[in-house]
Structures are given as structure tokens and as C-alpha cells.
Backbone and ligand atoms as CSV (ligand in chain L), in Angstrom:
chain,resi,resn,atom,element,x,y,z
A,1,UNK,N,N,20.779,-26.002,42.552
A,1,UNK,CA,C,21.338,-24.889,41.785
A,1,UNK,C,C,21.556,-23.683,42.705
A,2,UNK,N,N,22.579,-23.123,42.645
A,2,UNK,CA,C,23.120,-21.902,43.590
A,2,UNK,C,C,22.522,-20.675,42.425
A,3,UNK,N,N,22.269,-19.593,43.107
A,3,UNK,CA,C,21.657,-18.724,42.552
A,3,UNK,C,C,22.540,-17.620,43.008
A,4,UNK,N,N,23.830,-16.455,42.864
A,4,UNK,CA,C,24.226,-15.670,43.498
A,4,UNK,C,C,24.188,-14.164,42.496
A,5,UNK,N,N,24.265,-13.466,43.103
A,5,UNK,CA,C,24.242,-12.043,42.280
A,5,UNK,C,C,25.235,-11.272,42.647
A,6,UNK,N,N,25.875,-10.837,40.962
A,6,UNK,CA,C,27.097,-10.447,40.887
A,6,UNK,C,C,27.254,-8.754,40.232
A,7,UNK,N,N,27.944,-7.763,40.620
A,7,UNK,CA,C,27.651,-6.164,40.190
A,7,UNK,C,C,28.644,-6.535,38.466
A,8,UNK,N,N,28.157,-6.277,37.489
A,8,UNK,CA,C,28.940,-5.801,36.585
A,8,UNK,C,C,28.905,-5.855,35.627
A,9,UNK,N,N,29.052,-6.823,34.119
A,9,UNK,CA,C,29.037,-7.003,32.733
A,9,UNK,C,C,28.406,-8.108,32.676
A,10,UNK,N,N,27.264,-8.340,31.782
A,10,UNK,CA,C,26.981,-9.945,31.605
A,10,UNK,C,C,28.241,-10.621,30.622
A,11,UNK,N,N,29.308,-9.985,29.850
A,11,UNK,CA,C,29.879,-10.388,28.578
A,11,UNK,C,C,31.002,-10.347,29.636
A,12,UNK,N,N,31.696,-10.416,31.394
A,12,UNK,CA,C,32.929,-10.162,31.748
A,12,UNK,C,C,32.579,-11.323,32.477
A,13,UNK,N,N,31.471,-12.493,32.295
A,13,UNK,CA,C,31.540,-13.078,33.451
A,13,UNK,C,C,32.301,-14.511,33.604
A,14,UNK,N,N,32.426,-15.543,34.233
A,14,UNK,CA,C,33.739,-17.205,33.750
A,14,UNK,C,C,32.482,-17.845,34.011
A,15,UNK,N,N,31.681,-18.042,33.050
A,15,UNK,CA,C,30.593,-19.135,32.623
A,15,UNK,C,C,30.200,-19.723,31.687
A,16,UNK,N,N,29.929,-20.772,31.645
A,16,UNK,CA,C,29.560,-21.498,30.417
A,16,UNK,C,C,28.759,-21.379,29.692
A,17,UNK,N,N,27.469,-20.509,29.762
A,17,UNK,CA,C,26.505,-19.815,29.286
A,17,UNK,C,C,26.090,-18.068,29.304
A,18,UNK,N,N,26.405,-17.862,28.224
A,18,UNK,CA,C,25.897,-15.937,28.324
A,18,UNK,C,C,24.016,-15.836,27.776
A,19,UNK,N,N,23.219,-15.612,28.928
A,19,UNK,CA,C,21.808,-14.937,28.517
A,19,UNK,C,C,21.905,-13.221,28.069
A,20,UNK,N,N,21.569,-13.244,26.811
A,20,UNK,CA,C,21.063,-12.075,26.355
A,20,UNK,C,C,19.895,-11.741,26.009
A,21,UNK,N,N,19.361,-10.472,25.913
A,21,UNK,CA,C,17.988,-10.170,26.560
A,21,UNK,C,C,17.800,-9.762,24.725
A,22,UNK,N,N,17.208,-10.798,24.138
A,22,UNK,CA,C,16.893,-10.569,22.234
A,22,UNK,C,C,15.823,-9.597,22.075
A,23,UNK,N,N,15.517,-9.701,20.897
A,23,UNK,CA,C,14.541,-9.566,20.390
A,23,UNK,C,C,14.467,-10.652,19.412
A,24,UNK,N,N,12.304,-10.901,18.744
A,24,UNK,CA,C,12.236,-11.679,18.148
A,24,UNK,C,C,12.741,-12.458,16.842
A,25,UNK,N,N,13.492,-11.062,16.536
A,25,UNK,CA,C,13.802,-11.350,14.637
A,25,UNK,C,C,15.459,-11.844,14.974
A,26,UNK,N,N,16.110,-12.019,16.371
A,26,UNK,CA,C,17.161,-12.450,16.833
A,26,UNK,C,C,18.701,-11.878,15.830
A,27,UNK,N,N,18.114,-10.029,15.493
A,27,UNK,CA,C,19.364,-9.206,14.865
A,27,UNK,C,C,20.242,-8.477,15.155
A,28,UNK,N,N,20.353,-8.961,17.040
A,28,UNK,CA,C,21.085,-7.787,17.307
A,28,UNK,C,C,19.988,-6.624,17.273
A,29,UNK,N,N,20.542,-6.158,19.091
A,29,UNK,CA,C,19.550,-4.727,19.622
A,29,UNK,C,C,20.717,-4.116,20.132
A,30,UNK,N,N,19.811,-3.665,20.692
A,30,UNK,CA,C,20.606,-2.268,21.533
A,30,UNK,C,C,21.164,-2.804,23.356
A,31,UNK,N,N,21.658,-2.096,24.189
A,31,UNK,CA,C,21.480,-2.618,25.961
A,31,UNK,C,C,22.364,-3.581,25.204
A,32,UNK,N,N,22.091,-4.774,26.614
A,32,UNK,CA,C,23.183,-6.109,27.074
A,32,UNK,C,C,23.307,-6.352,25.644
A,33,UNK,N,N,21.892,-6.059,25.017
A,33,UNK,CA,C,22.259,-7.672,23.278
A,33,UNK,C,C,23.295,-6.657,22.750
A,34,UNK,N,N,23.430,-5.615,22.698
A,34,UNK,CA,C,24.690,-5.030,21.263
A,34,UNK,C,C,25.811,-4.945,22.093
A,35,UNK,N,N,25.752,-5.084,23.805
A,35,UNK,CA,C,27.322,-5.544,24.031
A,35,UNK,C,C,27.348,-7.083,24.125
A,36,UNK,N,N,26.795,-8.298,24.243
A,36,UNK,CA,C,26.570,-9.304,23.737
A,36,UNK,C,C,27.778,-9.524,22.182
A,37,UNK,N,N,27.234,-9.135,21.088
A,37,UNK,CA,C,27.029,-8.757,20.099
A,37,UNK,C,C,28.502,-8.284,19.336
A,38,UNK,N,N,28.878,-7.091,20.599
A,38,UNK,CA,C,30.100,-6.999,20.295
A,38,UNK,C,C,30.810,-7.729,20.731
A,39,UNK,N,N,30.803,-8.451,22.169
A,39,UNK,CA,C,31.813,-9.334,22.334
A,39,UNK,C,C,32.151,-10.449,21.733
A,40,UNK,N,N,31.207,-10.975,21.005
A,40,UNK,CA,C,31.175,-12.369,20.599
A,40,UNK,C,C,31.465,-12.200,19.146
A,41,UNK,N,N,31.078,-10.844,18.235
A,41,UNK,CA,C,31.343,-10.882,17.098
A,41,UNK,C,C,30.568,-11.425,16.254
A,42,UNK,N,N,30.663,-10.669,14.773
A,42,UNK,CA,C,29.701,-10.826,13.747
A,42,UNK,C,C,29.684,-12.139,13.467
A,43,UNK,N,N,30.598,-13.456,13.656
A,43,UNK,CA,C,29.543,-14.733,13.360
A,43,UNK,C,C,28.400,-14.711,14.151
A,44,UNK,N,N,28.169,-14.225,15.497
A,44,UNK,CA,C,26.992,-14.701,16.221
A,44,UNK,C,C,25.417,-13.840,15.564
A,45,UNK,N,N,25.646,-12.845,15.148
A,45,UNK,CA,C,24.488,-12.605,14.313
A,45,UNK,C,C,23.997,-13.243,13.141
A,46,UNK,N,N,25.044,-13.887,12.687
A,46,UNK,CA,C,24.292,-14.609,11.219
A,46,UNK,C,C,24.270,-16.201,12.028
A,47,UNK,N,N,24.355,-16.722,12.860
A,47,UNK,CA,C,24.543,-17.926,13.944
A,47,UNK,C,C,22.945,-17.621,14.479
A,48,UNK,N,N,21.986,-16.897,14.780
A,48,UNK,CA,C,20.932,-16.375,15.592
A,48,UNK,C,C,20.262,-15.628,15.129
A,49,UNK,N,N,20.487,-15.078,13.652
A,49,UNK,CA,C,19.749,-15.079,12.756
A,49,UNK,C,C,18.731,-16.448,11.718
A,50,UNK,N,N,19.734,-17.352,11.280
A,50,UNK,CA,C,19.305,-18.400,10.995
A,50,UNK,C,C,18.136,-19.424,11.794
A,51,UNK,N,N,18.106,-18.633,13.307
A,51,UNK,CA,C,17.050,-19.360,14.452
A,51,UNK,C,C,15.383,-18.734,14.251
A,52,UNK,N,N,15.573,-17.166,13.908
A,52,UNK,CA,C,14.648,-16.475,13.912
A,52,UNK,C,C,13.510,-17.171,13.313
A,53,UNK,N,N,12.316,-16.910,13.681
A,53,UNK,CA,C,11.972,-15.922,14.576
A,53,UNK,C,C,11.528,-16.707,15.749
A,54,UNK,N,N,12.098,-15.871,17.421
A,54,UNK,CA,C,11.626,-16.867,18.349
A,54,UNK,C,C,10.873,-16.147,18.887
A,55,UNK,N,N,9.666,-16.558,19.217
A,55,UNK,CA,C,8.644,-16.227,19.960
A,55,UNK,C,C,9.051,-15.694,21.477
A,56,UNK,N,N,8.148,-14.650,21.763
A,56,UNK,CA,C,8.325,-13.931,23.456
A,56,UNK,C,C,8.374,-15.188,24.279
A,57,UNK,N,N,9.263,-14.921,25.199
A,57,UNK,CA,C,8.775,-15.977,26.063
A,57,UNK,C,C,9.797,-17.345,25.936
A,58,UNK,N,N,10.548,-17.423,24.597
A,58,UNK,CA,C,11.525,-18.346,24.191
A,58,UNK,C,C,13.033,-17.920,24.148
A,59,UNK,N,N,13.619,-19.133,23.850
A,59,UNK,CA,C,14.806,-18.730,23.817
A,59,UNK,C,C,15.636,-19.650,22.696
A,60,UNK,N,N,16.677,-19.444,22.450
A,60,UNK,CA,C,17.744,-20.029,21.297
A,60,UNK,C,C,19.159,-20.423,21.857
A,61,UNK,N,N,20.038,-21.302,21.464
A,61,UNK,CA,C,21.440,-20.833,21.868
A,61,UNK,C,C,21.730,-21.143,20.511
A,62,UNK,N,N,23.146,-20.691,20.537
A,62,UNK,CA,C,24.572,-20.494,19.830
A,62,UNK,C,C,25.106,-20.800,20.170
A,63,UNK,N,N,26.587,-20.924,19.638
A,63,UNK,CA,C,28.040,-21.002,20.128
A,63,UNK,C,C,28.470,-19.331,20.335
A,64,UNK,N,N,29.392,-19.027,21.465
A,64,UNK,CA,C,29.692,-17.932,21.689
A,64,UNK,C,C,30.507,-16.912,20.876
A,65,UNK,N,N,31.044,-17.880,20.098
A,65,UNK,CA,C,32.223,-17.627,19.061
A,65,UNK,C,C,33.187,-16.839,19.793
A,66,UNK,N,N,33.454,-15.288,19.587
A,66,UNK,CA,C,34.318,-14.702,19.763
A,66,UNK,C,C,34.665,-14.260,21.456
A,67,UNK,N,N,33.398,-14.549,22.497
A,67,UNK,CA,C,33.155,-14.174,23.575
A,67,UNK,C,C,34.067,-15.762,24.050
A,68,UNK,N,N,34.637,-16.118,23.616
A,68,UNK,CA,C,35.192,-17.306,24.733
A,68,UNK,C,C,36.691,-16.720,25.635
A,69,UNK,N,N,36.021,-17.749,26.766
A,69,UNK,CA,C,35.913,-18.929,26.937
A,69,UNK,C,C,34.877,-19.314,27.378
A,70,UNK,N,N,33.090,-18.039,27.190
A,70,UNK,CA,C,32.279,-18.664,27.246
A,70,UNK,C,C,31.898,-19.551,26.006
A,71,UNK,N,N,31.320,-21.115,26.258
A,71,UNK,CA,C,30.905,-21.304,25.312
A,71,UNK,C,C,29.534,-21.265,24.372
A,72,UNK,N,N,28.549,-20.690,25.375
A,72,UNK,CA,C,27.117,-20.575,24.263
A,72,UNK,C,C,26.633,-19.109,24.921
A,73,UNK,N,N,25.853,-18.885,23.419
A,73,UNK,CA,C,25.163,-17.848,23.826
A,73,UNK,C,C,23.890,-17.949,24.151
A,74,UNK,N,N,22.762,-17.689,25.027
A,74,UNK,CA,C,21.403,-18.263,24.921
A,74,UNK,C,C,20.579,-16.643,24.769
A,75,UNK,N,N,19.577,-16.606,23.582
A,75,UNK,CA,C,19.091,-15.473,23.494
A,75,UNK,C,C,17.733,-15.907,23.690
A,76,UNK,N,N,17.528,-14.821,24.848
A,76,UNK,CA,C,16.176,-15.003,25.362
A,76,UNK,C,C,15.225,-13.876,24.795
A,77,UNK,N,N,13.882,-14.007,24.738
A,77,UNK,CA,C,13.304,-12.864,24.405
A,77,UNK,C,C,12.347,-12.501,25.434
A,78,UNK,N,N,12.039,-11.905,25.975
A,78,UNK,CA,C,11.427,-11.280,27.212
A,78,UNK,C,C,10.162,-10.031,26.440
A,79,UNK,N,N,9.355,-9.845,27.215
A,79,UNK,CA,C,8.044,-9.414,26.809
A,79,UNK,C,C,8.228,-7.853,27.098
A,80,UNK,N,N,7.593,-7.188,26.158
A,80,UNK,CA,C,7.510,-5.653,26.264
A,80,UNK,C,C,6.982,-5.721,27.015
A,81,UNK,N,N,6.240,-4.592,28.363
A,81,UNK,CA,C,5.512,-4.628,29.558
A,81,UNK,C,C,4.826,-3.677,28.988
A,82,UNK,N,N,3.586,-4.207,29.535
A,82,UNK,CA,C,1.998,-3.994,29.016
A,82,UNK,C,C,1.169,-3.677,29.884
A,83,UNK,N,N,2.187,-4.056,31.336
A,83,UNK,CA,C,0.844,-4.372,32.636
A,83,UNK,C,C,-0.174,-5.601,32.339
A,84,UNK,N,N,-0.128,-6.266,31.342
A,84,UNK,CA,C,-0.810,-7.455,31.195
A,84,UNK,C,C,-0.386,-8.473,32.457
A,85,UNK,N,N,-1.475,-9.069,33.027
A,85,UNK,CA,C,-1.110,-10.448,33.711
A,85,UNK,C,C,-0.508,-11.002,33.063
A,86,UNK,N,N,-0.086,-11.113,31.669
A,86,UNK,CA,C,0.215,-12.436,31.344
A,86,UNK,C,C,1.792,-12.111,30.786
A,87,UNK,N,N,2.271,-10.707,30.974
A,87,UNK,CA,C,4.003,-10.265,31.144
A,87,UNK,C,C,4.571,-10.911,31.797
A,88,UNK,N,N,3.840,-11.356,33.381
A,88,UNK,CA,C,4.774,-11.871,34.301
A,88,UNK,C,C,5.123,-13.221,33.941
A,89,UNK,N,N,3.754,-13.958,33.075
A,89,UNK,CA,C,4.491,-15.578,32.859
A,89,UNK,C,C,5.586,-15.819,31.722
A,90,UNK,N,N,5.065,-14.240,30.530
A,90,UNK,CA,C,6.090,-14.500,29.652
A,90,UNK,C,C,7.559,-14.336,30.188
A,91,UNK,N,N,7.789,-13.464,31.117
A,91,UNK,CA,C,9.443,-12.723,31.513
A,91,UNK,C,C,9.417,-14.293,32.336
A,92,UNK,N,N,8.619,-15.085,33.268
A,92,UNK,CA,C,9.201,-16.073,33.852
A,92,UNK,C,C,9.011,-17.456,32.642
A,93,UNK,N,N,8.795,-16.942,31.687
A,93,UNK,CA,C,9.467,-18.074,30.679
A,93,UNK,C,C,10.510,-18.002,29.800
A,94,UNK,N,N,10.916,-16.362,29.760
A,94,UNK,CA,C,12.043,-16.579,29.062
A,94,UNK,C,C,13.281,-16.967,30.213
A,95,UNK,N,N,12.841,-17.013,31.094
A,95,UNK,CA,C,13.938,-17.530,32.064
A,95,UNK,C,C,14.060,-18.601,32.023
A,96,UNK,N,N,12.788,-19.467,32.199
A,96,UNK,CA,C,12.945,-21.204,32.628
A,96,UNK,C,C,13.563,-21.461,30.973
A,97,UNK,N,N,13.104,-20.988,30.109
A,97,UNK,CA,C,13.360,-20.920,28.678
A,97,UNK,C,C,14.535,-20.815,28.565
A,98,UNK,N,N,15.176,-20.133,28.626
A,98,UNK,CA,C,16.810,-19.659,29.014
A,98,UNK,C,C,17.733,-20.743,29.525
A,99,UNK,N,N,16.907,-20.987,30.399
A,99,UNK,CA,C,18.038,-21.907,31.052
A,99,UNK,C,C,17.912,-24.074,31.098
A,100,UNK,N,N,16.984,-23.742,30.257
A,100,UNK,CA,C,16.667,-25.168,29.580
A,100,UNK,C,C,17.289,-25.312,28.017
A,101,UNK,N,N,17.853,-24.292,27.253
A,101,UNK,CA,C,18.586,-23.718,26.318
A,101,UNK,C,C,20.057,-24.075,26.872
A,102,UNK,N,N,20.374,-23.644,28.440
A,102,UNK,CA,C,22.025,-23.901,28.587
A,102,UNK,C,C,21.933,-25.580,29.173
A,103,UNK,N,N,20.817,-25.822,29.982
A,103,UNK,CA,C,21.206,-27.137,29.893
A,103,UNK,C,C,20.832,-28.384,29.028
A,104,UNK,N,N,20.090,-27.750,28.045
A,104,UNK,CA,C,20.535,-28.841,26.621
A,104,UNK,C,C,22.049,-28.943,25.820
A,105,UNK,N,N,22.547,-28.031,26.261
A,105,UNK,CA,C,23.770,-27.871,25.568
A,105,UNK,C,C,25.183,-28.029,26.922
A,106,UNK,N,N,24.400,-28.750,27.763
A,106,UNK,CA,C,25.479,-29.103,29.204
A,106,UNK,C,C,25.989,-28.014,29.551
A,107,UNK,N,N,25.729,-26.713,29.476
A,107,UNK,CA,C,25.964,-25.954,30.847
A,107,UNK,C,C,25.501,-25.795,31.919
A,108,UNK,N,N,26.884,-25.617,32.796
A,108,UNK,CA,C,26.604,-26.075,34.159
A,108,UNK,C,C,26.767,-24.802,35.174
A,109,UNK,N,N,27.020,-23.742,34.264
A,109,UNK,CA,C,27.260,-22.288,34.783
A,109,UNK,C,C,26.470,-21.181,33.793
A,110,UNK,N,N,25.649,-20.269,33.942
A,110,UNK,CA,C,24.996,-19.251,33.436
A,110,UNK,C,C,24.463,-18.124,33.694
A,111,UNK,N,N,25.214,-16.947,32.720
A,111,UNK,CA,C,24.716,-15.710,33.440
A,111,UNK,C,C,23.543,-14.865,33.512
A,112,UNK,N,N,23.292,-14.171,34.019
A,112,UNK,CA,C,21.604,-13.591,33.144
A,112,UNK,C,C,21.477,-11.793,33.304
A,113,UNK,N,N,21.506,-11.281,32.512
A,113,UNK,CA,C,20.949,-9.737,32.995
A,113,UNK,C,C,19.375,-9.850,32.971
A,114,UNK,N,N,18.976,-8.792,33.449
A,114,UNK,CA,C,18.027,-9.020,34.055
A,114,UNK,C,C,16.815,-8.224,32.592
A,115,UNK,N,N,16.480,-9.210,32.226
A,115,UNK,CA,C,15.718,-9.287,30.949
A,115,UNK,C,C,14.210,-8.410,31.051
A,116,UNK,N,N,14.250,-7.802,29.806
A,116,UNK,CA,C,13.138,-6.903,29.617
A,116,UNK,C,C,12.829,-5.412,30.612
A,117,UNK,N,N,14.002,-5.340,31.547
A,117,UNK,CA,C,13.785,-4.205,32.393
A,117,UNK,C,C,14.844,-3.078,31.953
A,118,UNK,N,N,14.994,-3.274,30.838
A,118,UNK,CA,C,15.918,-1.928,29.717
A,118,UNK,C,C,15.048,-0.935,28.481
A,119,UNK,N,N,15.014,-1.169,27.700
A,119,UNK,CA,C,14.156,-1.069,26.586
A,119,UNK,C,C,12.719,-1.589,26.900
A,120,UNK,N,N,12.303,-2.485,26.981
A,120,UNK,CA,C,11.262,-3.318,26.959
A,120,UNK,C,C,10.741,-2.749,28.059
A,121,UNK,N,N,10.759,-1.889,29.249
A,121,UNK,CA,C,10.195,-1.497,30.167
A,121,UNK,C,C,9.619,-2.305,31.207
A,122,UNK,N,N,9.810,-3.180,31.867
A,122,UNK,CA,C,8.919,-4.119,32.664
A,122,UNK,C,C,9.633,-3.298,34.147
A,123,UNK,N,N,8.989,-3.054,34.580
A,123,UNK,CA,C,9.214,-2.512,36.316
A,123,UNK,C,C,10.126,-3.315,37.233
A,124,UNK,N,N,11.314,-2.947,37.550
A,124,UNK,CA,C,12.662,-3.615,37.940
A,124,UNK,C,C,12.474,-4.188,39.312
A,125,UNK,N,N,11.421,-4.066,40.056
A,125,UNK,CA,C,11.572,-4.659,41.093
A,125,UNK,C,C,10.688,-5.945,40.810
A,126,UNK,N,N,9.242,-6.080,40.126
A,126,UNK,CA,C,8.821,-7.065,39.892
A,126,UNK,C,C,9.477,-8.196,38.997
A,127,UNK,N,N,10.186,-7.358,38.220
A,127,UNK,CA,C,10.898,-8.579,37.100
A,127,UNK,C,C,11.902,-9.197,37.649
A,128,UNK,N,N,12.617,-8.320,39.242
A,128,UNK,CA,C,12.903,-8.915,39.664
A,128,UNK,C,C,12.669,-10.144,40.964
A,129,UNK,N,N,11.323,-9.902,40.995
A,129,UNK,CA,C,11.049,-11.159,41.668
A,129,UNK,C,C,10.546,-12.589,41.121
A,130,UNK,N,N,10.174,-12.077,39.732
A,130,UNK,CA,C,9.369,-12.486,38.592
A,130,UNK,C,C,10.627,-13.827,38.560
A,131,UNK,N,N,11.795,-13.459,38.197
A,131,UNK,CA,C,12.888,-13.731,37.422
A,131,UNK,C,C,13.688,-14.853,38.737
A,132,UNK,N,N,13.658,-14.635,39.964
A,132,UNK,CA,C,13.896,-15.325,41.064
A,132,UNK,C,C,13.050,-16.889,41.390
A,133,UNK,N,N,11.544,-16.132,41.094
A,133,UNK,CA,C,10.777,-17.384,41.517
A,133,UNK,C,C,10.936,-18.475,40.075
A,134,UNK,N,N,11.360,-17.773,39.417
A,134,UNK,CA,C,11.095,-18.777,37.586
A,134,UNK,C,C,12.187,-20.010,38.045
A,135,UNK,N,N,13.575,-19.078,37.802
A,135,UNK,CA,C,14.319,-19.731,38.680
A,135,UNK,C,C,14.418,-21.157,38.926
A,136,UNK,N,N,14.057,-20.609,40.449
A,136,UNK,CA,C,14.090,-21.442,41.619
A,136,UNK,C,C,12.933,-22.794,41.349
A,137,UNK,N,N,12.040,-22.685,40.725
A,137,UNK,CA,C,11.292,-23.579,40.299
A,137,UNK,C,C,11.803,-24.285,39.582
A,138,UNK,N,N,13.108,-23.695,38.590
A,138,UNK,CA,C,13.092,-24.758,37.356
A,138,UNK,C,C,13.510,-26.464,37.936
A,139,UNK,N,N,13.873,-27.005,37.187
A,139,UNK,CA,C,14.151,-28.461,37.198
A,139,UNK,C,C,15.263,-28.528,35.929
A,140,UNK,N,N,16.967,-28.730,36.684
A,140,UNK,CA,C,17.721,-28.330,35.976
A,140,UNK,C,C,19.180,-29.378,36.309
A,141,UNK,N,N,19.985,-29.292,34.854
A,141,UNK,CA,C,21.308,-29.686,35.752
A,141,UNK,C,C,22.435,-28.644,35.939
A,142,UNK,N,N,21.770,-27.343,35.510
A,142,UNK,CA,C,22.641,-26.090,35.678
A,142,UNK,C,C,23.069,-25.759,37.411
A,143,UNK,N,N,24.575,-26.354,37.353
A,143,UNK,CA,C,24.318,-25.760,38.969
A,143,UNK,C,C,24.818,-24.530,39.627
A,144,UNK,N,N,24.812,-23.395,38.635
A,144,UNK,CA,C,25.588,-21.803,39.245
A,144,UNK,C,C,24.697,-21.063,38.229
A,145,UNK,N,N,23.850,-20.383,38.925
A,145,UNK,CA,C,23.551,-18.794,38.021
A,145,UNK,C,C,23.949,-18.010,38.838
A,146,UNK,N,N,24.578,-16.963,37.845
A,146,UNK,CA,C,25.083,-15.610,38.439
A,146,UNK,C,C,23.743,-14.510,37.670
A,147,UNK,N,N,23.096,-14.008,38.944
A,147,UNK,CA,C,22.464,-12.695,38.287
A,147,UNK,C,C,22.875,-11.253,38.148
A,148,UNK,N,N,23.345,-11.167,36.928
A,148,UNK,CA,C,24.591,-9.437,37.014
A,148,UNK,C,C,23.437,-8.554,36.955
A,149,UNK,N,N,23.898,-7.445,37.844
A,149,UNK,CA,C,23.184,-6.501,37.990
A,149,UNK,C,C,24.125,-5.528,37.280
A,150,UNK,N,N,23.884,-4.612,36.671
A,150,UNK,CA,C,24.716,-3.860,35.891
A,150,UNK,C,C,24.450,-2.496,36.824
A,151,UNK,N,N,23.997,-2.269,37.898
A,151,UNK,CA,C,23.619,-1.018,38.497
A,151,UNK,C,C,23.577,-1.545,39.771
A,152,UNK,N,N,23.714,-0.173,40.931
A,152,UNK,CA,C,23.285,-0.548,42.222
A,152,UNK,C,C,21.974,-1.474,42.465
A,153,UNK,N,N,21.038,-0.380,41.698
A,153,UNK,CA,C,19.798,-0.873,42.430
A,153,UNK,C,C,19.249,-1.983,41.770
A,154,UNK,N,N,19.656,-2.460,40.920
A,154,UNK,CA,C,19.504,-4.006,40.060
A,154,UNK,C,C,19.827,-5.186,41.526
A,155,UNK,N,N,21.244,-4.416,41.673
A,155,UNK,CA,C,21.868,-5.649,42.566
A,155,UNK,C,C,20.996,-5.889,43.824
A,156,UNK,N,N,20.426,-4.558,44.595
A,156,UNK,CA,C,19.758,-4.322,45.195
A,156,UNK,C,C,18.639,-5.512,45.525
A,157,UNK,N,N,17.631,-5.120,44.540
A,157,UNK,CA,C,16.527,-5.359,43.790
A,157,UNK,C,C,16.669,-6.987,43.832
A,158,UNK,N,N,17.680,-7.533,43.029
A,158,UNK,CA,C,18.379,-9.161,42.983
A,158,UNK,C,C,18.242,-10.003,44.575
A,159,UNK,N,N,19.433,-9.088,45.680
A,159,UNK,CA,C,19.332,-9.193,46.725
A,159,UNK,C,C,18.143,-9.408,47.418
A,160,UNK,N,N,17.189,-8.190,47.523
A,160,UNK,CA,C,15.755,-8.449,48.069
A,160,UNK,C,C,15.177,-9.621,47.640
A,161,UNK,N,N,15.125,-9.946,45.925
A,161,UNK,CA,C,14.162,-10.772,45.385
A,161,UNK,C,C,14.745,-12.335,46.094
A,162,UNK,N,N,16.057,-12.810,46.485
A,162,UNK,CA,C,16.420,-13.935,46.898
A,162,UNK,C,C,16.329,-14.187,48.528
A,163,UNK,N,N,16.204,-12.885,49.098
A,163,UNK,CA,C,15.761,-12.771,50.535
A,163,UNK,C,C,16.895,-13.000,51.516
L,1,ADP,P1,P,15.321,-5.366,27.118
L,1,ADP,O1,O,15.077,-4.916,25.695
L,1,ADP,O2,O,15.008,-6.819,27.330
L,1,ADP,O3,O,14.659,-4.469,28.105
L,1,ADP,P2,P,17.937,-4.116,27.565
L,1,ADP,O4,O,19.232,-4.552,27.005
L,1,ADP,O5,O,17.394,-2.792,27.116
L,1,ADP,O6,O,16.909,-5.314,27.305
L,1,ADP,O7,O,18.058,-4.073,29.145
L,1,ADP,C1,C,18.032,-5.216,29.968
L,1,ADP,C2,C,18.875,-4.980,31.209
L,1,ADP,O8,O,20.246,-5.216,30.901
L,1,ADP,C3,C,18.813,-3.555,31.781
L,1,ADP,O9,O,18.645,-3.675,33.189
L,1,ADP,C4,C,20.198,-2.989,31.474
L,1,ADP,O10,O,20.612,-2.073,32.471
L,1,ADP,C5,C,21.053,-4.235,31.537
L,1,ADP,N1,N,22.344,-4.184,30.815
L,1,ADP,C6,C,22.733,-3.397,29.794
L,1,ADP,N2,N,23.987,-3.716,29.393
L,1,ADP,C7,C,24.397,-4.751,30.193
L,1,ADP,C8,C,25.588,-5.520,30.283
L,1,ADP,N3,N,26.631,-5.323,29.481
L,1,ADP,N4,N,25.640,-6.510,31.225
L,1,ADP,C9,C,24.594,-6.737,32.039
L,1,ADP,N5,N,23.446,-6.050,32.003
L,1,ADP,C10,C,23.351,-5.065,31.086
């Protein structure tokens, strides 16, 4: 699996899978999920509503509906940051989580913003290493993630974490 990091929109990207950063009751938030949300259009809330409720740490897909020519959406839920030890395994499970979501559904391309470091507060340089090693561990037939950085220092941050 190629892992590359890209500056810009998770909803502008040519992949077969869009990761959005949920919440549990899966209603549409605020950040990436309400442009998510808008791109894809009001079927995908009552589409990911019907999944609720997914536990931290999990994830769901959809069909993208209105966001095509991606075709699924995968909503991940990523952990409020607590400073708990146990943030780092949830944020590196909504990843492996995430992306065991696009390849049950045969995607072979998937994007990811970089989950829980908006709202949810988790410290952007660890989540981003957090989010690299999950990754790279998984066991997958996904063979392209793009990690969008929506900011310099995301991309930055991305960069360092892949070395
Ligand atoms: P969370 O609640 O998981 O923290 P947020 O949506 O608040 O989720 O933020 C997650 C990350 O997504 C932040 O780094 C934010 O800058 C980034 N982000 C916001 N909008 C977009 C977008 N359209 N594409 C990619 N990343 C985005």
C-alpha cells in the first residue's frame, strides 16, 4: 500500500473511498464531517444514521451518493483527547477501522483527514504519527491512501510522520 500526502479537501479528492472524521450518533458534525455532508448530500445522513451508534474507535461505510465519483463514504469515529494512554490505540483504530470499512467494500483508493485533531483536540503531531504507524501495520487490499492535510502544518506534520 502506497501511503502519499496530499495539501487540500478530503471531499476534492479521485478515490474510491472518502474517510470522515464522525461522531458516535453518525448525524453529521461540524470540520471535514459537515463538508463531507455537504458534498455528498442529505441521503448520506439518513444512509449513516440508520448505522448509529458506532463506537470510538469504529467505523461504518455508505455509499457516497451525491459526492461521486467517489463511491463510499467511511465514517470513522476518533476519540476526544484525554491524554489517556488509551487515545492513542483508539485514534489508531479508527484508522485500521477505516480502512478495513473501504476494503470490505473493494476499495482500492482512500482518503483520510486527519481524524480527531479538529474539534476532538488530540495534539497534531502525535495523531500524526499515531495515524502513520496504524497504517502501515494494517493488512489490506487497499493499495493508495492519500493523507490530505488541509493546512501547511498538517502536511508538514504527515511528511515528518512518514519520514
Ligand atoms: P474531529 O472532531 O475528529 O476533531 P474535525 O472535523 O473537527 O474532526 O477536524 C479534523 C481535521 O480535519 C482537522 O485537522 C481539520 O483541519 C481537518 N479538516 C476540516 N475540513 C476538512 C476538509 N474539507 N478536508 C480535509 N480536512 C479537513
Amino acid at each position: 500500500m502506497r501511503i502519499e500526502v496530499v495539501r487540500g479537501d478530503v471531499t476534492q479528492q479521485p478515490v474510491d473511498a472518502v474517510v470522515t472524521a464522525a461522531n458516535q450518533a453518525l448525524k453529521g458534525g461540524g470540520g471535514v464531517d459537515a463538508a463531507v455532508h455537504r458534498a455528498a448530500g442529505p441521503e448520506l445522513v439518513r444512509a449513516s444514521r440508520a448505522l448509529a451508534p458506532c463506537p470510538t474507535g469504529q467505523a461504518v461505510v455508505t455509499p457516497a451518493f451525491d459526492l461521486a465519483p467517489v463511491r463510499w463514504v467511511v465514517h470513522a469515529v476518533g476519540p476526544r483527547y484525554r491524554g489517556r494512554p488509551q487515545d492513542a490505540d483508539l485514534l489508531a483504530s479508527a484508522y485500521t477501522a477505516a480502512l478495513a470499512c473501504a476494503d470490505g467494500v473493494g476499495a482500492r483508493s482512500v482518503a483520510f483527514p486527519a481524524i480527531s485533531t479538529g474539534v476532538y483536540g488530540y495534539p497534531d503531531e502525535e495523531a500524526a504519527r499515531v495515524s502513520v504507524a496504524a497504517l502501515r501495520g494494517a493488512s489490506t487490499d487497499v493499495e493508495r491512501v492519500l493523507l490530505v492535510a488541509f493546512g501547511d502544518r498538517q502536511e508538514r506534520l504527515w511528511h515528518a510522520a512518514l519520514g
